[in-house]
Legacy VTK file of the C-alpha trace (Angstrom):
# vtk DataFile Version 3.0
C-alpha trace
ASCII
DATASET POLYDATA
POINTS 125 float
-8.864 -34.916 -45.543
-5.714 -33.091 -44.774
-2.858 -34.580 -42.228
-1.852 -32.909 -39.637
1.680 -33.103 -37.905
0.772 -34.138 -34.254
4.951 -33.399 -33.134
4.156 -29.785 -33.712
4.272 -27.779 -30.450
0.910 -25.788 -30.426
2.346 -22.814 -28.609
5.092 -22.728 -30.766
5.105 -19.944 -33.039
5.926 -20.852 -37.368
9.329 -19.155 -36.670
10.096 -20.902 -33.868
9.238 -24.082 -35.550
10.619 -23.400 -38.813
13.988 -22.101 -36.761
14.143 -25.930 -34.409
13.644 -27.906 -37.790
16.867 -25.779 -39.523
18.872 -26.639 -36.021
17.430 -30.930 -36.359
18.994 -30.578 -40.081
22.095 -28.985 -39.532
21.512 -26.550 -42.031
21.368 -23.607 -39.249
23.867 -23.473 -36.436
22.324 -24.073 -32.896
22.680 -21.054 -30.735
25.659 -20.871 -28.040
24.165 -19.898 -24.923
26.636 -18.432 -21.868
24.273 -18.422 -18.710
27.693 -16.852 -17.036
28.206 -13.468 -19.129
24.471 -13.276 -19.129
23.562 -13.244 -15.808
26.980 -10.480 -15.420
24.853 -8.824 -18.344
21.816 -8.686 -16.293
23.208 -6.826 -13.301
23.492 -4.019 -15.267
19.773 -4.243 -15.285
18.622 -4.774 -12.185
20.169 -0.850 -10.651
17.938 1.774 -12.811
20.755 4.700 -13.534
18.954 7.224 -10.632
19.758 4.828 -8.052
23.488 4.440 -8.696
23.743 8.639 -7.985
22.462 10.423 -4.622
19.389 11.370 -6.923
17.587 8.610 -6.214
17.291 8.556 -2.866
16.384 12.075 -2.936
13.673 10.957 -5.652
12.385 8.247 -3.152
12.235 10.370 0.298
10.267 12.854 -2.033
7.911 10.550 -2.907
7.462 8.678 0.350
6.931 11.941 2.424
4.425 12.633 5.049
2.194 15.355 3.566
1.249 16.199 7.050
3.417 17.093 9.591
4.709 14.922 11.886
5.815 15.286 15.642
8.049 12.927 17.723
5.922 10.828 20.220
6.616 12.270 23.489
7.145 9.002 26.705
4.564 9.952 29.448
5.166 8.530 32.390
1.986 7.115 34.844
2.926 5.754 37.876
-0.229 4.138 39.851
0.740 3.885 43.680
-0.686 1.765 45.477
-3.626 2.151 47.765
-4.090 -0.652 49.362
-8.428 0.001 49.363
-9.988 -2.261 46.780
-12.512 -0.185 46.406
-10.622 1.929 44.178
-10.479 -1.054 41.974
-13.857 -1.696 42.239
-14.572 2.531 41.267
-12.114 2.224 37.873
-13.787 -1.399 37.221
-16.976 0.766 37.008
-15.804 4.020 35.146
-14.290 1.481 32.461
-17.287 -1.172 32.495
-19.467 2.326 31.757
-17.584 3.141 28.099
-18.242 -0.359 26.828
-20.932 0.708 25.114
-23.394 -1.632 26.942
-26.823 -0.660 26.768
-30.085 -1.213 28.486
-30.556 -2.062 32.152
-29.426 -5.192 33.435
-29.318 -5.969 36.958
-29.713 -9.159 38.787
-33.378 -10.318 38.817
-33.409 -9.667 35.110
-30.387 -12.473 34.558
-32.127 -14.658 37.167
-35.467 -14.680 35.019
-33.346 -15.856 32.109
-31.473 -18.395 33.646
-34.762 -19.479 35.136
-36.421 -19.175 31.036
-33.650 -21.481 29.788
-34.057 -24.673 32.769
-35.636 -27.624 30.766
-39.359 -27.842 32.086
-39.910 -24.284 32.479
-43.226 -23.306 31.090
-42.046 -21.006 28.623
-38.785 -22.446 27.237
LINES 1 126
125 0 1 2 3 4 5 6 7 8 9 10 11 12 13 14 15 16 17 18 19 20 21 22 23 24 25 26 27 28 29 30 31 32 33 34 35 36 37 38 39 40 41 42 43 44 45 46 47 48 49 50 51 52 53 54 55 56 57 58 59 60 61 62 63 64 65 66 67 68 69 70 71 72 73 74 75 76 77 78 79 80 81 82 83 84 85 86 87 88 89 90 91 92 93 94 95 96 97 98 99 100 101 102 103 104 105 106 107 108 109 110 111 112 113 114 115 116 117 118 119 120 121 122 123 124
């Protein structure tokens, strides 16, 4: 049977391996890192070149235009005065209770049958 090195890193790559063995020896320099400079390096980066010129904002209204176009809401103004008659209330409770979308015909002896239906002891609940 063959050993096996159980230290080895499985998601480790050969070359990473072969390169943290040369660093353990002293035979290859370890690496000087400078998080510093690199994050100043990375700045560079993180601006794409179109967006440091007028272009790209040109670029990005282009692309993030209405194809359709648009008009300005207009303010309405609705003033309800006052009555003082409840029945108009009672006449708008109606017009708006009709565009519900309630359907079928339900009036008062209909609800009273199934209130009656759904007592305990009633023959047919």
């Amino acid at each position: 049977m063959s050993e096996t090195n159980r230290d080895l890193n499985p998601s480790q790559s050969y070359d990473a391996q072969q390169v943290s063995e040369e660093i353990a020896e002293g035979s290859l320099p370890a690496p000087k890192v400078d998080v510093s400079s690199d994050y100043e390096a990375s700045k560079e980066f993180s601006v794409s070149e179109i967006d440091r010129t007028g272009e790209g904002e040109k670029a990005a209204e282009k692309v993030t235009a209405h194809s359709f176009e648009m008009h300005d809401p207009e303010a309405t103004k609705s003033k309800a005065e006052p009555t003082g008659d409840p029945g108009d209330f009672l006449k708008m409770a109606k017009e708006i209770g009709h565009e519900t979308g309630a359907h079928g015909n339900v009036d008062d002896d209909l609800i009273h049958k199934a209130i009656e239906k759904g007592q305990p002891g009633h023959p047919e609940s």
